[in-house]
N, C-alpha and C positions, 0 to 999 in steps of 0.2 A: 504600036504594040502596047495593050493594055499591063499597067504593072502585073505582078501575083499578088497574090493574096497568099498571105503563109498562116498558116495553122500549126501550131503547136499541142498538144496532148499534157495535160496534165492533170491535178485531183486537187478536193478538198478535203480533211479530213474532220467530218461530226460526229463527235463521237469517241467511238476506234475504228470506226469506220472512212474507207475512202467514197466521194462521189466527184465522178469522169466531169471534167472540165476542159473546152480548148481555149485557146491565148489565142487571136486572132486578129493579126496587121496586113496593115496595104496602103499603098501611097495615092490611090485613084482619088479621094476625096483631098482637093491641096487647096479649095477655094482659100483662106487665111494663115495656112501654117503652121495654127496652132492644134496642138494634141489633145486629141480627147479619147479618152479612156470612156469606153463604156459597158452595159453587165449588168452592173450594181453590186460595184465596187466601193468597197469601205474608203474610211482616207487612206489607212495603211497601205493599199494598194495602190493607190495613185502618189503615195510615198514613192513606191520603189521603181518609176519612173524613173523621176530626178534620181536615186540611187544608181540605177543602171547607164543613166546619160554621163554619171560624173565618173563611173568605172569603165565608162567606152575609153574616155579622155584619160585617166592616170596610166592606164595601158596600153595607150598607144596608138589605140584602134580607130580605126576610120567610124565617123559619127553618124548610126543612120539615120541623115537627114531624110527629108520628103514626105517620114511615115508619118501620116495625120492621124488614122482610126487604127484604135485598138479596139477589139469587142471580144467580151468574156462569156462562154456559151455552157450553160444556160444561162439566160440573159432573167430569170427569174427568181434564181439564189443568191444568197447576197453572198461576195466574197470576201474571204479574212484571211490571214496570215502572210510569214513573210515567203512561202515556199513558190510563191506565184514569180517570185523575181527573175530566176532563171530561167523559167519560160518564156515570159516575157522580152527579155532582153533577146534572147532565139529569134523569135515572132519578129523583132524591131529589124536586127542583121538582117531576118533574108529579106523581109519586105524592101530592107533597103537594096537588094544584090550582092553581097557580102559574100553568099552561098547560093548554089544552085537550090531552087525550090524545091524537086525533089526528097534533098537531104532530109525534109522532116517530116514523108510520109512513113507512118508508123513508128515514130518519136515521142515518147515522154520524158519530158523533164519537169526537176524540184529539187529547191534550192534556195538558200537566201543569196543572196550578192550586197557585199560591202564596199562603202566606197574608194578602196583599194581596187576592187575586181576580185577577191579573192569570195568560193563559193563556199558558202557554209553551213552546216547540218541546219534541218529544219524538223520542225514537232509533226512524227508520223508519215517517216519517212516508209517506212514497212507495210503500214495500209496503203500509201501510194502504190509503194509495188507492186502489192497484191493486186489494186486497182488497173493496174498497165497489164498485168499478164492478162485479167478477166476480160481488156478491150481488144486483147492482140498485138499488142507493140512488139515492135520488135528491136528495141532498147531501152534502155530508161540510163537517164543522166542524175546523177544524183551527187554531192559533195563526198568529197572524199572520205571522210566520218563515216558519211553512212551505208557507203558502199558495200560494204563485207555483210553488213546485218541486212542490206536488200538482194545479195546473193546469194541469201538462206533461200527464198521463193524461189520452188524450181521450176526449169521452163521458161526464165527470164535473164535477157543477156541485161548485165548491170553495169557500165561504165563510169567511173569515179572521175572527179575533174577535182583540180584543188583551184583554179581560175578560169576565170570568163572567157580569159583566152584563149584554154586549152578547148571548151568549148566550140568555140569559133572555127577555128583550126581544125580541128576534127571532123567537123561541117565539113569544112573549105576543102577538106582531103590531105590538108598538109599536115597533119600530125596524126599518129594512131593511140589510140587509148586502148589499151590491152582492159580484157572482161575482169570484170571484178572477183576476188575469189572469196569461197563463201566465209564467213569469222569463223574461226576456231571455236569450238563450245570452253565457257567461262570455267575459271578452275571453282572447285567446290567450295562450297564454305562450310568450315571447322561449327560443326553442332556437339556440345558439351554430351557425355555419355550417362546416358541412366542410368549405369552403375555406381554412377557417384552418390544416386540417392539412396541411401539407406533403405529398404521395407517397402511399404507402399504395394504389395504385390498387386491387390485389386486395381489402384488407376494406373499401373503399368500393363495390365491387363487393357485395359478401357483404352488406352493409346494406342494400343495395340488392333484393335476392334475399328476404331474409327479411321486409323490407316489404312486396316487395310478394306475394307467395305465404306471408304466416303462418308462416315458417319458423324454427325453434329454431335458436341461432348462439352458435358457442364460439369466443372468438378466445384464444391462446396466443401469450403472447410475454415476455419480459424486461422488469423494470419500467424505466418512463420512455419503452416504444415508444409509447404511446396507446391502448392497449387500452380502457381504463375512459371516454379523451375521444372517443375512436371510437361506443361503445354509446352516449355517453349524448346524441349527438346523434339516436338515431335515429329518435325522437317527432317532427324535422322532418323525415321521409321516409314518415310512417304515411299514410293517406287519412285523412280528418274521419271520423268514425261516423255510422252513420246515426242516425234519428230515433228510429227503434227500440231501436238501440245504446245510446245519450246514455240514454235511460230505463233501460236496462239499469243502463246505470254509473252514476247516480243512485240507483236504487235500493239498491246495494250501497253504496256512500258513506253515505249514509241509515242503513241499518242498521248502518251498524260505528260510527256518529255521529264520523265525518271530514269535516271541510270538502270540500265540492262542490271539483272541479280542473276548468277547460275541458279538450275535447278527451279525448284516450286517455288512461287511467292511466299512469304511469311507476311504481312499488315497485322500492325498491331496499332489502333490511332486511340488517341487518350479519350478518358470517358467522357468530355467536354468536347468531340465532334460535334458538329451541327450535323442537322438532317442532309444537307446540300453535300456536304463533304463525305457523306458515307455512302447516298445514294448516287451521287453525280447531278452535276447540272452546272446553272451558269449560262450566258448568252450564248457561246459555244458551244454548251453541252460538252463538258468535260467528266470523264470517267472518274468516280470514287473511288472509295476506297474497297468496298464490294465488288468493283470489277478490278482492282488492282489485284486483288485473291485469288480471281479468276484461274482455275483449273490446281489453287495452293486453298493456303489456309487463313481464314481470318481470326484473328485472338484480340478478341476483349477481356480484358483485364477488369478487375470490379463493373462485372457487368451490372448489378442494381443501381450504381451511381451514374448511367448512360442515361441518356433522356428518353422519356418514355415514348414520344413521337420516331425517335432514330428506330428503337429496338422495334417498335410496331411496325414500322416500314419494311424492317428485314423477313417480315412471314412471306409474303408473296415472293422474292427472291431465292428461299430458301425452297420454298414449292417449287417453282418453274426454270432454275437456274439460268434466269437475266431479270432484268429490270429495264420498267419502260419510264422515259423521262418526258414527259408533257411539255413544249414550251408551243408560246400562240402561233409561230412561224411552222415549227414544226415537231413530230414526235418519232423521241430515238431511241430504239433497244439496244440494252449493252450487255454484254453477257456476265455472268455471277451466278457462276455453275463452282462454289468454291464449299472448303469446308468448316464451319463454324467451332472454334471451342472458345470457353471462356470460363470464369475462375469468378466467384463471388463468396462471401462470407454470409453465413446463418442468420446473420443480425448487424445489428447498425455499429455497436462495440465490438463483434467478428467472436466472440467468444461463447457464443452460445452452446452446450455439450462440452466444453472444454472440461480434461478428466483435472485440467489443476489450476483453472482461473477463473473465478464465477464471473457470470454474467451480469451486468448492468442496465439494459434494456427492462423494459416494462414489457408488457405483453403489447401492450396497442402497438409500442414504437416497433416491435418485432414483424408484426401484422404488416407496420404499413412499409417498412423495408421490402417484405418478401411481395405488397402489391405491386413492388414496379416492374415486377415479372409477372406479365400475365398467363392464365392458362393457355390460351394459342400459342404462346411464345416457348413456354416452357414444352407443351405437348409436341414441339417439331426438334424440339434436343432429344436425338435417340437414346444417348449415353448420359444418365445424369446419375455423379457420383461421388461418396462425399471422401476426403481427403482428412484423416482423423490428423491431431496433431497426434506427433510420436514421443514417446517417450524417450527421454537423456540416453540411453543405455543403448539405443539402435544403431546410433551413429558410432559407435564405435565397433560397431560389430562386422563379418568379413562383407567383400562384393557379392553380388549374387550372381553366378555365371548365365543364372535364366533370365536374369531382369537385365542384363545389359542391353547397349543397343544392335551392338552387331549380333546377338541371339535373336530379338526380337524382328528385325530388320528380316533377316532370312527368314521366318515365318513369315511374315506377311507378305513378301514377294510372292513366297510359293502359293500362298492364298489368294491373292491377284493375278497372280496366273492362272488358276483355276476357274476362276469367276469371269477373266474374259471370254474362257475359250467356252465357258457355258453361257454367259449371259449376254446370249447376241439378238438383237433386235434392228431389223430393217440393215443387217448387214453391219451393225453399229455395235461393240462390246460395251455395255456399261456396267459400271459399279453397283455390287449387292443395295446400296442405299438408293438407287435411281428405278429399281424394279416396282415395276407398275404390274397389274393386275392384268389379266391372268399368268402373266411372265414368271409374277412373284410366288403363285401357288405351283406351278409347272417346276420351277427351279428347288424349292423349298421337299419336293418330296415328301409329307409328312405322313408320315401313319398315325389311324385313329387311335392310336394310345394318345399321340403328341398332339394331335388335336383337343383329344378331350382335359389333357394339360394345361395346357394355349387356354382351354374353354373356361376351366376352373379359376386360374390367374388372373385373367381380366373380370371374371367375375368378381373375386378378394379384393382387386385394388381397380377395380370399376372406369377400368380402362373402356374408352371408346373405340370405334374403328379404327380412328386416325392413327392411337396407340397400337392396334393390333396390327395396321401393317406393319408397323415398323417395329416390334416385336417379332415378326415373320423375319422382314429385311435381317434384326441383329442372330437371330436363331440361323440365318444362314451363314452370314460370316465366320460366327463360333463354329462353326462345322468347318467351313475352308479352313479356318489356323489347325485344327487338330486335325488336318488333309484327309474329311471324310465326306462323302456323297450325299449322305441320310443324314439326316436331322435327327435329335432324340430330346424324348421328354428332362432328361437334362440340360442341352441346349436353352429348350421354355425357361425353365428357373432360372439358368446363368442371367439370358438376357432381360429377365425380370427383376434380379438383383442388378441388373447394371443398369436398369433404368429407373430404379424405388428412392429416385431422392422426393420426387414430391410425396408420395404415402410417407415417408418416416419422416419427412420435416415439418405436415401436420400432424405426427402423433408428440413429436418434440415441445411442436407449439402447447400443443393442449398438457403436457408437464409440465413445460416450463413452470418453474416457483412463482406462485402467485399468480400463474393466470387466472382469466377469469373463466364462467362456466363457458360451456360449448353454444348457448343456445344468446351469449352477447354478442353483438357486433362491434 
């Protein structure tokens, strides 16, 4: 009788994404006894051989001798990481007889294995899952770690193991592993209240805008106005994600192996990121910090001090929400459907318009500060807003009941409410900032008054298309917070003042003390 051949189910993950891989041993080839792993496998994987052979032995378990060929299918991908271990080791027992060969039709497993035997979390356990339900398993084995965040995926039984043994065992019929049950959602995390900031009503407005309509937001102001304590409140004005969502961002956390965060992501990475680390890459194509955002928020902090290649990179991601990463083997989409805010100063000394500290800058050095922002980059911030410094006397003045978060927070629910249950596409709710054409004119409602507003406005400050949609996009969300259907010619202005930081920061420029004429370069 010919031995089996046992097949095991498992995944690799590039990306945040999973791709379907099986482990597959048999003892038929025995000409010299020795093992050969083959696929095109990295060393690491022909590491966790010897790993697996020396956790047969600390625990106990009978050695499965005889198995000469392992083969990793597709035999065309190269394999990496340590999650192939417990597959593997699966694949070794039954080929040896350990378990009936049955046991691992419709089997996934993933997992590192220590030389202990004990089974331990591995990077992107979540996209594995994903990957076992898309094949049809009808298990998946996974360490006990990551058990509860792979019985989020519904429609997938998820059994935890803490050793190799239990594994085995389980196979073998002698032990039962009760299903995994799914993690508890994470408790919230404590975001400081807008009410602590004194005034500011306009970019507590704008926060308010950008949550609840997805909308990119540049605030501009002199350091010590609150620009940076402004943004980083504004995870308590986001809605919860949905269930779909929370999977989403789990599975990206997962694959980049970052501790799970409740709620929306926040990423703030200093202005000295390289290109690689914001858009993702790496031999394995590992996800950035733009897909870490994914479906939260990204905060650059002195966005003119980022490099001008990083910032440049971000236009395409910000259009198409993902990003494609090139490498010679292969090319991977990650998604970076996230929302941009970021906080930069007027000038290079930050004090430019300040009512009580002159400015130091020259005109040139002012110039060539604000060129590291170019127009495409600036033209896809819907909300660009400047953040005056306040005067001594505010901060002692009372809370504002309307600027807090819990007031603001219940408006923009209610306005996210209204926008899904209008803005449906392909069966799909998105966000007033995702509306595309003719979605965006059908949703917007405008009468030719508001139109011929609209008309005038971009004529004044010589807005392009690009500008005009998204002058549409912000004229609808103003409408959802004030929970109204119709669009009005007031709308136009609001969202033209909330967009006017480039017209007033070149009329600034051209005041500025001692510029020079308009017609120097």
């Amino acid at each position: 009788m010919q031995p089996p051949t046992i097949t095991v189910g498992t995944a690799m993950v590039i990306g945040v994404d999973a791709v379907e891989v099986n482990v597959e041993a048999t003892a038929r080839d025995a000409s010299d006894g020795t093992p050969r792993l083959l696929g095109l496998v990295d060393a690491g994987v022909r590491e966790a051989y010897h790993r697996v052979l020396n956790a047969f032995f600390t625990l106990g378990l009978p050695s499965p001798r005889g198995v000469t060929t392992v083969n990793f299918t597709p035999a065309s991908l190269r394999k990496h990481g340590s999650g192939f271990d417990l597959p593997l080791a699966l694949a070794l027992a039954g080929a040896a007889g350990l378990f009936a060969a049955e046991r691992t039709q419709g089997l996934c497993a993933f997992g590192e294995v220590n030389l202990r035997g004990a089974v331990l979390p591995a990077r992107g356990a979540v996209s594995v899952a994903l990957s076992a339900r898309a094949r049809g398993c009808r298990a998946l084995l996974v360490a006990d770690d990551d058990a509860g965040r792979c019985a989020l995926v519904p429609g997938l039984t998820v059994h935890g193991v803490s050793t190799l043994a239990d594994a085995l065992f389980w196979l073998a019929g002698r032990r039962e592993l009760p299903a995994a049950v799914a993690s508890a959602p994470l408790p919230g995390r404590e975001v400081a209240d807008l009410a602590d900031l004194r005034g500011h009503a306009t970019p507590k407005l704008a926060l308010a805008v950008a949550a609840a309509g997805g909308h990119n937001l540049l605030f501009v102001g002199p350091p010590g106005s609150g620009k940076s304590a402004l943004l980083r409140r504004l995870p308590g004005l986001l809605p919860p994600p949905t269930s779909d969502e929370q999977l989403e961002i789990l599975k990206i956390q997962t694959a980049a192996g970052t501790a799970p965060v409740p709620g929306r992501p926040l990423r703030a990475p200093h202005h000295s990121s390289s290109l690689a680390s914001l858009l993702g890459g790496g031999a394995d194509v590992r996800p950035g910090e733009i897909t870490l955002a994914h479906r939260g928020v990204l905060f650059l902090d002195e966005l003119a001090e980022f490099r001008r290649d990083a910032l440049e990179a971000l236009r395409q991601p910000l259009e198409d929400g993902q990003v494609t990463v090139g490498r010679a083997q292969r090319t991977v989409t990650l998604p970076a459907d996230f929302v941009l805010v970021a906080a930069t100063n007027p000038c290079p000394c930050g004090y430019l318009g300040h009512p009580r500290r002159p400015c130091t800058c020259t005109p040139a050095a002012v110039q060539r500060y604000r060129a590291r922002l170019s127009g495409p980059l600036l033209d896809r911030l819907d909300l660009q807003v400047e953040v005056p410094a306040l005067d001594p006397a505010c901060f002692r003045g009372p809370r504002d009941p309307e600027g807090c978060t819990a007031f603001l927070r219940q408006c923009v629910l209610a306005a996210v409410a209204r926008q899904l249950r209008r803005n449906r596409s392909g069966g799909l709710a998105v966000t007033n900032a995702r509306l595309i054409e003719p979605q965006l004119e059908r949703c917007t409602l405008a009468g030719e008054s508001v139109l011929a507003t609209l008309e005038e406005v971009q004529r004044l400050q010589q807005f392009g298309g690009r500008a005009r949609t998204r002058l549409l996009r912000l004229m609808r969300t103003l409408a959802d917070l004030d929970d109204r259907e119709q669009v009005t010619s007031d709308d136009v202005l609001q969202a033209a003042a909330l967009r006017g930081f480039t017209r007033t920061a070149t009329a600034s420029l051209t005041e500025h003390p001692g510029a020079a004429p308009s017609s120097r370069r």
